[in-house]
C-alpha positions as CSV (number, residue, x, y, z in Angstrom):
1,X,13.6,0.2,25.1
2,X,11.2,-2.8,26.1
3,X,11.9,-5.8,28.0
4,X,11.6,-8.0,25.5
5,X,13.1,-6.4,22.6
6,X,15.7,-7.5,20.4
7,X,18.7,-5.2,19.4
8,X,21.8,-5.5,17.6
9,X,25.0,-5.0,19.1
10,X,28.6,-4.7,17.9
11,X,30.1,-7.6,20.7
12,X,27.1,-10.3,21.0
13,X,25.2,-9.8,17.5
14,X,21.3,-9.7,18.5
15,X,20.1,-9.9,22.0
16,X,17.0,-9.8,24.2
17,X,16.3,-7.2,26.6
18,X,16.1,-8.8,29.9
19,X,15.7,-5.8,32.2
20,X,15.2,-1.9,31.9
21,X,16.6,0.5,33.9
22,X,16.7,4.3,34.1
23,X,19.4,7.0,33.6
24,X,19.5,7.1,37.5
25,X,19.2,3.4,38.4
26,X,22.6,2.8,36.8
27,X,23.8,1.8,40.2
28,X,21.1,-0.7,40.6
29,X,21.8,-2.3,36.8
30,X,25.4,-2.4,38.2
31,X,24.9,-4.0,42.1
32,X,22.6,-6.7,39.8
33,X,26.0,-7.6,37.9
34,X,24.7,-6.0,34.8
35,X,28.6,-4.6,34.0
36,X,29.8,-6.5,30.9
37,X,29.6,-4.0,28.1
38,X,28.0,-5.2,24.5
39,X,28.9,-2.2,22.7
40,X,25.2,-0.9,21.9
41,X,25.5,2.1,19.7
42,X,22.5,4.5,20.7
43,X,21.6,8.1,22.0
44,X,19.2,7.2,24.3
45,X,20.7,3.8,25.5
46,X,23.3,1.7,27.4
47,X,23.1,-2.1,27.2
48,X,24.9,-4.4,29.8
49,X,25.6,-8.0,30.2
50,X,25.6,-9.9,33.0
51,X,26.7,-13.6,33.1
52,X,24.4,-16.1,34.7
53,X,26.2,-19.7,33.6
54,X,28.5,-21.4,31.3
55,X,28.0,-19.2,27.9
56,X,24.4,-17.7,28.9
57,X,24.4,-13.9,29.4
58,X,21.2,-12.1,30.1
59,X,21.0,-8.0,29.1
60,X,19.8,-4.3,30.7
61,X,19.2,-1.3,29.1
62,X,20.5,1.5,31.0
63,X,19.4,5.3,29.7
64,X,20.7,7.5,29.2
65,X,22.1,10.7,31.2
């Protein structure tokens, strides 16, 4: 996943990437307020919301375990 990318998600339709994080930065995506869940459907991939106004969201991937 690239920061940057657009992917399609079940809750928010198509999104940018606005972060990456690893498999074992999860608690970093988290203390960033990355926690909202979008649904993502991937092997390899988590994605995360994080609200940053009045209906404005910006999104991390999280990998994997």
């Amino acid at each position: 996943m690239l920061i940057g990318q657009y992917v399609k998600t079940l809750r928010f339709c198509r999104i940018k990437i606005d972060a990456v994080f690893s498999a074992d930065a999860k608690e970093a995506a988290v203390s960033a307020g990355f926690t909202e869940p979008t649904h993502y459907q991937d092997i390899d991939w988590i994605v995360y919301g994080k609200s940053i106004g009045q209906n404005r969201m910006i999104f991390a991937a999280v990998g994997r375990e």
